[in-house]
N, C-alpha and C positions, 0 to 999 in steps of 0.2 A: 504494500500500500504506500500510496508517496504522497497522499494526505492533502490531496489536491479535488479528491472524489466528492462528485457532488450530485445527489438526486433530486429527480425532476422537480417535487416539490420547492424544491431552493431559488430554484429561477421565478417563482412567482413573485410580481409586480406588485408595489406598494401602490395601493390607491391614493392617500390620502396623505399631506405633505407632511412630513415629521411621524407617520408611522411605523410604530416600531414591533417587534416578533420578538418572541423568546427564543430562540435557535437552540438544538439541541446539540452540543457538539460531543463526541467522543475521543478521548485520547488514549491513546494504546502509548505502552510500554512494555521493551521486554524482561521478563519475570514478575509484571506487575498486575495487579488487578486493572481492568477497563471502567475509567472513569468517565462519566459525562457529567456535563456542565451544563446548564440552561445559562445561556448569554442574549441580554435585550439589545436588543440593534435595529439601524434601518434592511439592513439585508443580511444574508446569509455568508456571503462574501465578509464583510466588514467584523462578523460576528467570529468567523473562523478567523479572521488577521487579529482579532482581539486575545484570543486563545492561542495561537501560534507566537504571539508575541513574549507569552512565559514561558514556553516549551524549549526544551533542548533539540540538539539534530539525533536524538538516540528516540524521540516519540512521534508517533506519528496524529494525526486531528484530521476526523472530517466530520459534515452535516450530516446526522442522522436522523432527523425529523422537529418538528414544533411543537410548543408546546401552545392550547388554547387561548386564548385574551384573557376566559372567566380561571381558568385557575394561573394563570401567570397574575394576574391581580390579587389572587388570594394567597398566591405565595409574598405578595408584598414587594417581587423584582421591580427594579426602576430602570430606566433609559440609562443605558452603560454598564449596569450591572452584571457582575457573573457567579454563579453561586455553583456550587458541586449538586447533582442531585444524584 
């Protein structure tokens, strides 16, 4: 994997200007458990450079799916935010 992998769903369009998505992103490491992350951002792209940005060259990170508006509000995430889930 070279952490560049991205599915369909990812490439969908913000409607609405300054809307943001909770991105699910996955980090692999070897010998390590698979963590993901919900990261709030305008896109999917921006949310995996967010994530990519703490990572070493030994992990790899891609988009694994979204998470909805009603529970990304109830978890409390904010615009920029990244939390382990």
């Amino acid at each position: 994997m070279d952490g560049t992998t991205y599915l369909p769903f990812a490439e969908v369009k913000t409607g609405k200007k300054g809307k943001r998505t909770a991105y699910l992103i996955a980090v692999r490491q070897k010998r390590e458990a698979l963590r993901v992350y919900a990261v709030v951002a305008p896109s999917a792209e921006a949310a995996l450079a967010q994530v990519k940005g703490l990572t070493t060259d030994r992990m790899d990170a891609e988009v694994v799916g979204a998470l909805s508006r009603d529970l990304t509000r109830s978890l409390g995430l904010k615009s920029g935010e990244m939390r382990l889930v």
